[in-house]
N, C-alpha and C positions, 0 to 999 in steps of 0.2 A: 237354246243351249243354256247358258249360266243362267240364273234367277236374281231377279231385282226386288227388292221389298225397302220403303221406306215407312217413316212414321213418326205426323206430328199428332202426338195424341195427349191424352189430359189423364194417365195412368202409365204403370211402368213398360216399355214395350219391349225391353228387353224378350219375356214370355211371348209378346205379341209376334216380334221376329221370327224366333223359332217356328211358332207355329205356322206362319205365313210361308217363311219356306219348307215346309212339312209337302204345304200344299204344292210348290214346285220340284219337290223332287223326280216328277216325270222328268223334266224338262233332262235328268242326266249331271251326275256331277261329282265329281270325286273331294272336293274339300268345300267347306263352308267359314261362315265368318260374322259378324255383328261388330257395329260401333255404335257409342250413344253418347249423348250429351247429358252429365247430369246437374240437378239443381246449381253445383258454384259452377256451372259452363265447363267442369272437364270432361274432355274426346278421351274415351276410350276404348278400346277394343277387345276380342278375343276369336282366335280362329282356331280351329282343328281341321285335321285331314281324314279323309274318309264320310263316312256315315256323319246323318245330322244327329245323329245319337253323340256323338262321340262330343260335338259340342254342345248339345245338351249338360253334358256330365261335366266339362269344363264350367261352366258357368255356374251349376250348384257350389263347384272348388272355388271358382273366381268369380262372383255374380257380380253382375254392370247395373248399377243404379240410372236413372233417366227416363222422361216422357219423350227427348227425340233420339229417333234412332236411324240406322241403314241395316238391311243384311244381304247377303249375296249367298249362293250355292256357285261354286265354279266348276266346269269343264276344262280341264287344260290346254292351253296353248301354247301361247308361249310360258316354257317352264312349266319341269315337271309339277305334279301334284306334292306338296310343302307345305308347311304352314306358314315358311317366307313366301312362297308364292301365292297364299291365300288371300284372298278381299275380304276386307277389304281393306287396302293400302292407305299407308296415313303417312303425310310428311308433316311432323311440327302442325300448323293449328287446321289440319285439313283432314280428310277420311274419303274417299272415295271408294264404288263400286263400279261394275262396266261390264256391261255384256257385249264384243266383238272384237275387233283387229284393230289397235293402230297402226296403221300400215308406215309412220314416217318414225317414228318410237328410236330405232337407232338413233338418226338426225336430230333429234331432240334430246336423247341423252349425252350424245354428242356436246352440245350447247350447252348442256347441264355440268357437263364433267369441265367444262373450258372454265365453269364459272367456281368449280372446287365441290360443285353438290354430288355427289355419287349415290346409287343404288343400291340399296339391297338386294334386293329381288332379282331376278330374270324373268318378269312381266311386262309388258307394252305399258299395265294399266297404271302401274308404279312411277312411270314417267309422268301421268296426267295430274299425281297427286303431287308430285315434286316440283313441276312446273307451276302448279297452281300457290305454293307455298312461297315458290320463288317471286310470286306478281304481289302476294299477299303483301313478302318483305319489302316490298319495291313501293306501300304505301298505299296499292289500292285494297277498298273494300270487298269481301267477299264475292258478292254480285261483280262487281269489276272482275277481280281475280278469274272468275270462273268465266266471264266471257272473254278475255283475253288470252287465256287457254284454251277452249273451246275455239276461237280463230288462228291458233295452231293448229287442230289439228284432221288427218286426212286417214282416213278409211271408211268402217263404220262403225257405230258404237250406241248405245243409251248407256249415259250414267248419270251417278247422283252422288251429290257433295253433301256433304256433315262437313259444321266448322263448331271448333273449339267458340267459347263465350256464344254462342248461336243460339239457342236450343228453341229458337222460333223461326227456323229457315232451313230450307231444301233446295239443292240448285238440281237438275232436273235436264238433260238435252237426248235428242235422241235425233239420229242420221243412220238412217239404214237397219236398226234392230230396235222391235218395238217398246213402248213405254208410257203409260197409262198411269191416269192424274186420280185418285175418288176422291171424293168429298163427304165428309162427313160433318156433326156437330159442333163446332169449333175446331175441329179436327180434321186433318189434310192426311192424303195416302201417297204412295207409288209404288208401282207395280210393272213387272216384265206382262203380266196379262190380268184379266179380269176373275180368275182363279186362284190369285193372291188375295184379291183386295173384296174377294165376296164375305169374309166372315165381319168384317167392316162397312161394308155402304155397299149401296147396288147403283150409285151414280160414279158414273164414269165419264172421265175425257179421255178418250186418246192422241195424244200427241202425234203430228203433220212430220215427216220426214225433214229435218234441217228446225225444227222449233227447238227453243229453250225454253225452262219455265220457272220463275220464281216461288217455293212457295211457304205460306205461313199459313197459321191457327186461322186465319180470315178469307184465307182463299189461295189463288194462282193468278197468277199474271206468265200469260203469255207470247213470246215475240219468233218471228216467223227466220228464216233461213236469210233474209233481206234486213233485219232488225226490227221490222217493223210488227207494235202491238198488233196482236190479233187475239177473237173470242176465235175460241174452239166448243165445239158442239157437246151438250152432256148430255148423256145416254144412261137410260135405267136398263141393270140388265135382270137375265133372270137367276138368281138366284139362287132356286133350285136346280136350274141346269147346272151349277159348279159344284154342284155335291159327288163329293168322292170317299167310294167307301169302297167293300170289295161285295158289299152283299153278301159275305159266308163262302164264299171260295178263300181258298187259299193261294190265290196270288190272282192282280188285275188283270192278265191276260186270259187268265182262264174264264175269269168273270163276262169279257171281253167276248170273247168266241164265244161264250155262251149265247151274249146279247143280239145277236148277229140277226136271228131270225125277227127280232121285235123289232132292229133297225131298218135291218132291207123294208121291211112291212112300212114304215113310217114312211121311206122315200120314196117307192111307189104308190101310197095313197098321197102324197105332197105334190106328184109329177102326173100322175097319169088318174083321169075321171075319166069312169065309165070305158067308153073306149075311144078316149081321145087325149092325147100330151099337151099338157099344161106347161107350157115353158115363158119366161116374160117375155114378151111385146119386140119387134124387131130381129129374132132368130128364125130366119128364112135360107134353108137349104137350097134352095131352087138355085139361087143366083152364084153359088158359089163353085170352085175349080177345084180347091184344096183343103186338108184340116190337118194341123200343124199341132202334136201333143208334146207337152215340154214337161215332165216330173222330175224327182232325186227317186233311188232309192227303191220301195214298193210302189209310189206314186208314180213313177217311171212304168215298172211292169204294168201297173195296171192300163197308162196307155200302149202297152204291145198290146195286151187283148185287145181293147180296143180298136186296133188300128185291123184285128179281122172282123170287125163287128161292120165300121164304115165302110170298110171296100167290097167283104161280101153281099154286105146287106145294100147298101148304097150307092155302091159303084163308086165310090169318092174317093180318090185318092188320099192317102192319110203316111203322114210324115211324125216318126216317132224319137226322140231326141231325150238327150241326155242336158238337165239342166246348165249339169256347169260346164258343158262343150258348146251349147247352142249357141250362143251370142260371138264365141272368139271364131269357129267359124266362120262371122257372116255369112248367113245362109241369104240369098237370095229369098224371099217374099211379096207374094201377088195379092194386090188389092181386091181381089175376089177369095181370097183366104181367111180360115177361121185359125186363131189361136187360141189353145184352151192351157192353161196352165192348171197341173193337179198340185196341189197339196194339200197336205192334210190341217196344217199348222195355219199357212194363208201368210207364213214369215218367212217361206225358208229363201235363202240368202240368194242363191242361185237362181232359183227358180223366179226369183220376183226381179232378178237382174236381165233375166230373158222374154218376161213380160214390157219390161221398158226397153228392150229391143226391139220388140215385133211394135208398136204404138204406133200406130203413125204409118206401119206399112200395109198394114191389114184389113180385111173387110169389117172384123168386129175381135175384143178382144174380150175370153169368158176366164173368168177364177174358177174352176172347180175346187171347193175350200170348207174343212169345218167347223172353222172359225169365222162367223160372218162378220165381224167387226176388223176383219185381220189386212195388211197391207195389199195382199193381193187382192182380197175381195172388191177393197177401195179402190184399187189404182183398176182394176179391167173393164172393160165399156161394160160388164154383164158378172155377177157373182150368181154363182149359182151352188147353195150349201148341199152338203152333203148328208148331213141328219146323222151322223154317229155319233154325237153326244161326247163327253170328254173319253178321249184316251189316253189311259195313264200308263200303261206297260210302254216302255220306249219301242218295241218289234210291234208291228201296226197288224190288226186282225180285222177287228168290223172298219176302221174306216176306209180297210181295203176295199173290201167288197159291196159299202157304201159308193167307194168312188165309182167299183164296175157297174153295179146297175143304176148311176145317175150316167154315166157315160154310153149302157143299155141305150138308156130314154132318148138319152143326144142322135144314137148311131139309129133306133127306129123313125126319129122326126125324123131326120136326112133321108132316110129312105121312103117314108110318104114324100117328104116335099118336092122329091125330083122323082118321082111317079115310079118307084123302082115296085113298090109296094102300095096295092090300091086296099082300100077299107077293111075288106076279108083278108087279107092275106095281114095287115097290120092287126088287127084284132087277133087274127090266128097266135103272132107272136106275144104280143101283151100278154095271151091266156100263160105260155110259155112264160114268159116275166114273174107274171102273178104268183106260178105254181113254186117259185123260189125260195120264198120265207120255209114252205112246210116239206122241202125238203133239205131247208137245212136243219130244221128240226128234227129231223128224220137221221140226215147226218151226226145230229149232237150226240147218236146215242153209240159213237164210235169209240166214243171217247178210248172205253176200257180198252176194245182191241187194239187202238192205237200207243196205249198204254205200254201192253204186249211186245208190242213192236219195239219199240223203245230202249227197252232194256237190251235188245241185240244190237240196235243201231250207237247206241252211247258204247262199245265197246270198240266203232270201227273209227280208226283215223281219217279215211274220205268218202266219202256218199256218194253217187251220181244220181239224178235226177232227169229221165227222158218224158217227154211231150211230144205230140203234135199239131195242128192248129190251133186254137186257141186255148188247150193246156201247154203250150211250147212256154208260154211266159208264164204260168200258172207250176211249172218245172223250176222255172226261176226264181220265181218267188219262194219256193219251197228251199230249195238251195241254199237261199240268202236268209230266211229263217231260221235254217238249221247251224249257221254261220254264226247267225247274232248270238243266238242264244244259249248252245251248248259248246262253241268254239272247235267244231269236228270242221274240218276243210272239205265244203259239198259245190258242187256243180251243176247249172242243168243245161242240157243240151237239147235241143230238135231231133227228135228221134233218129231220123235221117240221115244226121252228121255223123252220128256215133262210128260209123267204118269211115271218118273222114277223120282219125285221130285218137278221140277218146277211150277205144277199143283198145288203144294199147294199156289202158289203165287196169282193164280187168283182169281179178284174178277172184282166187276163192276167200281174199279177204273183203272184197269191194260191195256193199251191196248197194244195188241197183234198183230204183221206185222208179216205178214204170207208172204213167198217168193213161187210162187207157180205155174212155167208154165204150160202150160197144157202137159204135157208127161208122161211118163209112171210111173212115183213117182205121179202122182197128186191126184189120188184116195187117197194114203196113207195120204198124206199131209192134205186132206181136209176132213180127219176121224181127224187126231188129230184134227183140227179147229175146229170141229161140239164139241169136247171134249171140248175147250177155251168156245163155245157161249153158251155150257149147264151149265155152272158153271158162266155165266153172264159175260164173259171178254169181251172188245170191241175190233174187231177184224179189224185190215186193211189190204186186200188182195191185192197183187202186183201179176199181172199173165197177162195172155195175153186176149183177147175177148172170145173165148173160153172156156178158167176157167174160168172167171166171171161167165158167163154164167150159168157153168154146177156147180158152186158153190152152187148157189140157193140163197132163203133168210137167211136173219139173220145176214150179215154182215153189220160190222159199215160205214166202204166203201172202196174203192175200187180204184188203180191205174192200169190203164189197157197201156201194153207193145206192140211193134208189135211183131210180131211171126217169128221167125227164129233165123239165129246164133247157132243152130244145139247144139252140146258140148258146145260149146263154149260161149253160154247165161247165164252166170254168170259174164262175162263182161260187157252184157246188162244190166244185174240188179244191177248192181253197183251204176247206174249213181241215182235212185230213194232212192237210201240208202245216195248217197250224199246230194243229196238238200232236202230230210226230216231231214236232223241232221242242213243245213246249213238256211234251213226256222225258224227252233225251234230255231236254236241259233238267228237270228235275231228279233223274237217274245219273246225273253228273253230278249235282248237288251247284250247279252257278245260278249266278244273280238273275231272276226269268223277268224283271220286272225293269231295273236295270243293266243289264248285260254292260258288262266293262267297255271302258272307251266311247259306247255312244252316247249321245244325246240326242231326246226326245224331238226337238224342232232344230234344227242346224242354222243358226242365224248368220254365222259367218260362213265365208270362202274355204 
């Protein structure tokens, strides 16, 4: 969600700010902000709402002198988007940033107000700086100040302190949303990820959940959740994997859906040689009873597909869950159980709260993540990346369909290793696997029709979206893209359901995308449809030349797929559910890369 960026550096970093959050603006954010420390030690600041353009052009009118600095992009929580509500918050000789929830933030302002200090703001984060000003006046040192506020306080959070007369210190903590140390020439970094701090150094620390960290021109000193010094591990990363551009499209998702076929290609030559799955050491199906998928969001759908991949293919029972219901539940969990957590980020808040659920109860716990340095990755007995490379559009395209065929690879090992599937019939699928990349290539070249489509669909207020087997969540997914990005209120259902309710929806304004290969669900599928065109809905069939075909008249029209990809053609149909939500968003004229209110990684609750 919000973005972190600090900077002790040996040039003005004002410039350097901006730019560093340029690079976080996936991450989602509706106001931004900068403070800095200049040559006589004064903390100053400036923030704008909206766009980072916007404080760009602030800072030409009002430019901040200084070699140390902070900047934040925020997401709103508590309080609206402001520019009193913008980070970063300063009380008298302090400045802070903050990425999550302080969850006791009343209680503490409480205690603030008892003492005459009051608020401006309506932020959590506003408290942390006023607290922290309060220990300053109280006589202790910065360092002091900041951990005696920092043992206030209870939720989750990474933030980072600027002090007035400092301009050789950064205080640094992170509990639950992540926060990364680089290193440079005399020069010290911080960063919400390693996509900040790539135009800077390619050494990184990542900070231990509950760590704090001191730091100067000379380096970091860091101390753990217990107080006690600790070295933390540095890491060269790659560099060129944080390069973000759009490549000559006109907005990242498009660029995104483009990349799709060159990414799935990379995971299956990463997972599967010749005709055998490469997976690390210790992932043994045989012995297991259950498999347990926990996502937000698309990483959520993508375990629905899945969960028909392991049961039909496997025989395994497979438990599909909503991160941020898993854990309050208490779901019972068998020691002969896998847990896989999807995300795409490897931070999101939920989802790594349900991975420290299952710990301890389970046979093995996997991160599906793609970010391999990312907290889930760390904290699961098994990471296992996804290969989609950065995504910057906030609505997730290729590391969807990264997540479905690395979860492919999971759902065929299971089915070799409990003999559901002997050598031929496993090879038979892989070929099915393999044939994926060239036809979503094959796909790409829908684009325009889908274009077509578009301009009908951006004129309707709600969309339905029907499936059956494993396009039933590939419906849903389609729904909730069409949701994010053009702000039309869509639905998807299981074909099936549709006279269980949603039928009362249709009329001749409603149109209806029908997901619909030709196989052995398609009869069923195209009995509901015939149900949409008798009650006048307008219906759009996605199927391959064959269902067209044997669909008949009466459809409104028609996206025709190539044929193949076996189970596994619900990663095909993905690619048509992207660029009809990302055509309509562009025939609406909304933010496609940003869409309002969300943000990229959800690090809080």
């Amino acid at each position: 969600m919000c973005g972190i960026i600090g900077i002790l550096g040996n040039h003005e970093v004002s410039p350097q700010l901006v730019d560093a959050l340029k690079r976080l603006e996936y991450r989602g954010y509706d106001s931004a902000g900068v403070a800095t420390v200049d040559a006589t030690g004064q903390l100053s600041r400036r923030r704008a709402v909206g766009k980072l353009v916007n404080l760009s052009d602030l800072l030409v009118h009002r430019p901040l002198t200084g070699h140390a600095g902070i900047g934040h992009t925020r997401w709103a929580t508590h309080g609206a988007a402001t520019e009193v509500n913008a980070h970063p918050h300063q009380s008298g000789p302090v400045a802070v940033v903050h990425n999550g929830i302080i969850e006791n933030f009343r209680e503490l302002r409480a205690e603030l107000a008892d003492r005459g200090i009051m608020p401006e703001s309506q932020t959590d984060t506003e408290t942390v700086a006023l607290l922290t000003a309060h220990h300053l006046d109280q006589g202790l040192s910065p360092v002091e100040a900041a951990r005696a506020t920092l043992a206030r306080l209870q939720g989750a959070f990474a933030l980072a302190f600027l002090f007035q007369d400092e301009p050789d210190l950064l205080i640094a903590a992170r509990k639950g949303s992540p926060l990364a140390v680089g290193h440079g020439d005399k020069e010290m970094y911080l960063g919400s990820d390693a996509v900040a701090l790539a135009p800077f150094t390619d050494r990184i620390t990542y900070l231990e959940d509950g760590d704090h960290a001191v730091l100067t021109r000379a380096g970091v000193q860091i101390w753990d959740a217990e107080g006690h010094q600790v070295h933390r591990a540095t890491a060269r990363i790659d560099v060129g994997a944080t390069v973000i551009d759009r490549a000559g499209h006109r907005h990242f998702m498009a660029k995104e859906i483009a990349e799709q076929p060159v990414v799935i290609g990379d995971v299956l030559n990463h997972y599967v040689k010749g005709d055998r799955i490469v997976l690390p050491d210790g992932l043994d199906f045989a012995g297991l009873d259950r498999v347990t998928l926990v996502g937000c969001g698309t990483a959520h759908l993508a375990g629905h597909v899945a969960k028909y991949w392991f049961e039909q293919l496997a025989g395994l029972p497979c438990d599909i869950d909503v991160a941020s219901e898993f854990r309050y539940r208490e779901p019972p969990l068998s020691d002969r159980s896998l847990f896989i957590a999807v995300s795409q980020s490897g931070e999101t808040a939920d989802t790594l709260a349900a991975l420290h659920y299952a710990r301890g109860k389970v046979a093995r716990t996997v991160g599906l993540v793609n970010v391999g340095t990312s907290a889930i990755a760390r904290d699961a007995d098994m990471a296992l990346p996804t290969l989609a490379g950065i995504e910057v559009s906030v609505a997730s395209s290729k590391a969807f369909t990264c997540q479905l065929a690395v979860l492919a690879v999971l759902a065929l090992k299971a089915a070799h290793d409990r003999g559901r599937l002997d050598d031929a019939a496993l090879t038979a699928h892989l070929r099915d696997l393999r044939a994926i990349p060239a036809l979503l290539a094959q796909a790409l070249a829908l684009a325009d029709d889908c274009r077509m489509q578009a301009d009908w669909l951006a004129q309707a207020r709600d969309v339905l979206y029907l499936g059956r087997g494993g396009l039933y969540p590939v419906a849903l997914e389609g729904a909730l893209k069409l949701k994010e990005l053009s702000y039309i209120h869509a639905e998807g259902y299981a074909s099936g359901e549709l006279k269980h309710g949603p039928i009362a929806l249709i009329d001749g304004d409603v149109p209806v995308v029908v997901l619909a290969p030709h196989d052995a669900l398609f009869d069923k599928t195209i009995s509901n449809m015939q149900e949409v065109m008798a009650r006048h809905g307008q219906v759009l069939l996605i199927s391959d030349a064959a269902g067209i075909a044997a669909a008949g008249d009466g459809i409104t029209a028609s996206l025709a797929l190539p044929t193949g990809g076996g189970v596994f053609q619900p990663i095909l149909y993905a690619v048509p559910m992207q660029y009809l939500a990302y055509y309509t968003a562009v025939a609406k004229g909304t933010d496609v890369d940003q869409p309002r209110n969300l943000a990229k990684s959800v690090t809080v609750e």
